[in-house]
N, C-alpha and C positions, 0 to 999 in steps of 0.2 A: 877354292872358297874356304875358308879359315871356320873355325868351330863355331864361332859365335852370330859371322852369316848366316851356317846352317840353320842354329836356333832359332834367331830375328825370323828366317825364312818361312822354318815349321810355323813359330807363333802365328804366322801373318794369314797362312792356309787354314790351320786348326779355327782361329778368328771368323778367315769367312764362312766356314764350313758350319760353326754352329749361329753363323748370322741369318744364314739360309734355312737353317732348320728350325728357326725359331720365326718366321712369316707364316702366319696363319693363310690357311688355307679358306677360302671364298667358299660359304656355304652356298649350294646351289641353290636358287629359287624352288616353291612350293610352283605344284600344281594343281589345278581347283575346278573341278568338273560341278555345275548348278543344274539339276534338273527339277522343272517345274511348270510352271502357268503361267498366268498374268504377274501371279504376284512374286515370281521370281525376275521376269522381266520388266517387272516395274512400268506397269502402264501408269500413262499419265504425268510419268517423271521425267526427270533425263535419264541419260542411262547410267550418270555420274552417282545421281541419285538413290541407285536401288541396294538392295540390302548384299547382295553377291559384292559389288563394288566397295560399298562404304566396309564392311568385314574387311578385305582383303587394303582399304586403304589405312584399316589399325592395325592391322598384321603388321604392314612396312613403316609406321612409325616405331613397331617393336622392332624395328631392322629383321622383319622375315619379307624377304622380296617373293614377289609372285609373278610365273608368267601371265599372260592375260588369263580370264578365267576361260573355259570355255564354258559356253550358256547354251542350255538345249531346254528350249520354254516358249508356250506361244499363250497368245490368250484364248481365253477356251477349252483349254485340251482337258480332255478325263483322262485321267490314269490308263486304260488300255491306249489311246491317243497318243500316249507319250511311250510306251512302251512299244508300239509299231514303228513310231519313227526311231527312237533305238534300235530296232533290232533292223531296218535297213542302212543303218550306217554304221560302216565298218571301219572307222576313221578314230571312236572313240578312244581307242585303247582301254589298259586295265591295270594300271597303277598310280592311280590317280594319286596325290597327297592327302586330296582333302575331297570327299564327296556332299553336295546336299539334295535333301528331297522334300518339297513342299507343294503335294499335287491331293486335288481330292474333291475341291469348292464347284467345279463342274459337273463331276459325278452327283452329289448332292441337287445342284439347280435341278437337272434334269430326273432328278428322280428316282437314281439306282438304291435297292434295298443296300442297307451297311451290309448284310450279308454277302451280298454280289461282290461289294466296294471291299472287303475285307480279304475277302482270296486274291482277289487283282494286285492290291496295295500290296500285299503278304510277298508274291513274285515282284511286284516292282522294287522292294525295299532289298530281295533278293538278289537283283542286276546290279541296284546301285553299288553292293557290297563288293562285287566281282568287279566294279571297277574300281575300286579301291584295294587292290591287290589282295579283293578275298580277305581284307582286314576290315571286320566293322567297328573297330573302332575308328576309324578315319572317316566315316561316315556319319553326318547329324541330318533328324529329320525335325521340321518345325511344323507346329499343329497347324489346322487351319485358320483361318481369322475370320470374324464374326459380323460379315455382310449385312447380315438380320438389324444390326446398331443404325444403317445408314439411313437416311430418312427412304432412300428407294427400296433398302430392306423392308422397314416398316410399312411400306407402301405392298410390302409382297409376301407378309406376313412375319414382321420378326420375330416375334415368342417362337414361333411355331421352325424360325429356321431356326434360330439359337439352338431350340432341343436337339434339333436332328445334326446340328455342327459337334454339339457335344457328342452325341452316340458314335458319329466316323471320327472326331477324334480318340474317342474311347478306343476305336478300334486300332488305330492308327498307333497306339500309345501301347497297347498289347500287342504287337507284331513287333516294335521296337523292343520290348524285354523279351520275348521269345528271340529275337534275333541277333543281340548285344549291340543293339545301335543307340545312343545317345539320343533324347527326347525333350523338343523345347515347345512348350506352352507358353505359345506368345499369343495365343487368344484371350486374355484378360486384357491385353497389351491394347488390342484392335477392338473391345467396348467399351472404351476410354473415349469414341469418339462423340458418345453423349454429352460427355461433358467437354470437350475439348478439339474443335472444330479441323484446329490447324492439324490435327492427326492424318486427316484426310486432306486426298489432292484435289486441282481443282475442277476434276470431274463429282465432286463429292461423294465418291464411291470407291475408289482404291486408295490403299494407303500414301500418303505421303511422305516427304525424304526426313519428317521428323518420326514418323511412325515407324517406319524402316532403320532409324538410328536405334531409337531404343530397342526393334529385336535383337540388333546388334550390339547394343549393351549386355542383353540377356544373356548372349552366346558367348560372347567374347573371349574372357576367362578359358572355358573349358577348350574351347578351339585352340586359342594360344598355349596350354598348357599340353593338348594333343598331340600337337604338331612338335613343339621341343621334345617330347619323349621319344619321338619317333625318328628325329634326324640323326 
């Protein structure tokens, strides 16, 4: 092979060699652990509908792919509720991408002092964080929403639950700064429904897939900004 083969030859290798190096590499999908209540699984909706879903379906028009989420929420559950069935399922794992926690509106129906509610929250906001690889910043909690607005609230004392949503959010909102977890008050969001019917579903009592949009507005940003710092 004569000198100028050799050359042609090298060229053609060196060529493929930085064509290959220069193919981006396929960022892996996010992982997205929800734990909650009713109003994480979205009663009364579809389940296309609910706020875990519609999040993660603006995530992927950012081009951040996700695997399903995993959802561990039932309706009804209090805080300790939700924390027994975590700790007999050993399937979770503990590096989640993204963690959320919106549990508390049960403990209040039935009764429990914010005091009680506030040591329990305090440990549950603490598991969430351990599954999010011990990083709380990968972790966001959203307040509770304001039942008291719905006419069946009002039927069950609304002034009176409003105050007392406040005080466990209160609580709820100081365990997030003592623990560096990220904090969304979308309770302003959820006594919109006085004026504003379509907020609610057509149980006239849980939110609906336009009231779950806008928590999702609220969050958005910070989620999306979280998650690119961290990939």
């Amino acid at each position: 092979m004569n000198s100028f083969c050799k050359i042609g030859l090298l060229l053609i290798v060196t060529l493929g060699l930085c064509s290959c190096s220069n193919k981006e590499i396929p960022t892996p999908p996010i992982s997205y652990l929800a734990l909650g209540d009713s109003y994480t699984i979205g009663e009364s909706v579809n389940s296309s509908e609910t706020w875990p879903i519609q999040l993660i379906d603006s995530l992927r028009v950012m081009d951040i792919s996700s695997i399903p989420p995993r959802i561990i929420a039932k309706t009804g559950w209090r805080t300790d509720q939700l924390r027994d069935s975590l700790e007999n399922d050993l399937s979770i794992g503990s590096n989640y991408d993204l963690v959320s926690l919106l549990i508390g509106v049960n403990n209040q129906v039935q009764g429990q002092t914010v005091e009680d509610f506030d040591v329990e929250f305090a440990g549950m906001l603490a598991k969430a964080i351990s599954y999010a690889g011990s990083d709380p910043e990968r972790v966001i909690v959203l307040s509770i929403p304001d039942y008291g607005k719905t006419d069946f609230g009002q039927y069950l004392g609304g002034d009176r639950i409003s105050a007392e949503i406040d005080l466990y959010n209160e609580s709820i909102k100081k365990n997030c700064l003592l623990q560096g977890v990220e904090f969304f008050d979308i309770t302003p969001i959820s006594r919109e429904v006085v004026n504003d019917e379509s907020l609610l579903a057509d149980d006239n009592f849980h939110p609906s897939r336009k009231m779950y949009r806008e928590w999702v507005e609220l969050i958005f940003s910070k989620v999306h900004t979280t998650i690119l710092s961290k990939r």
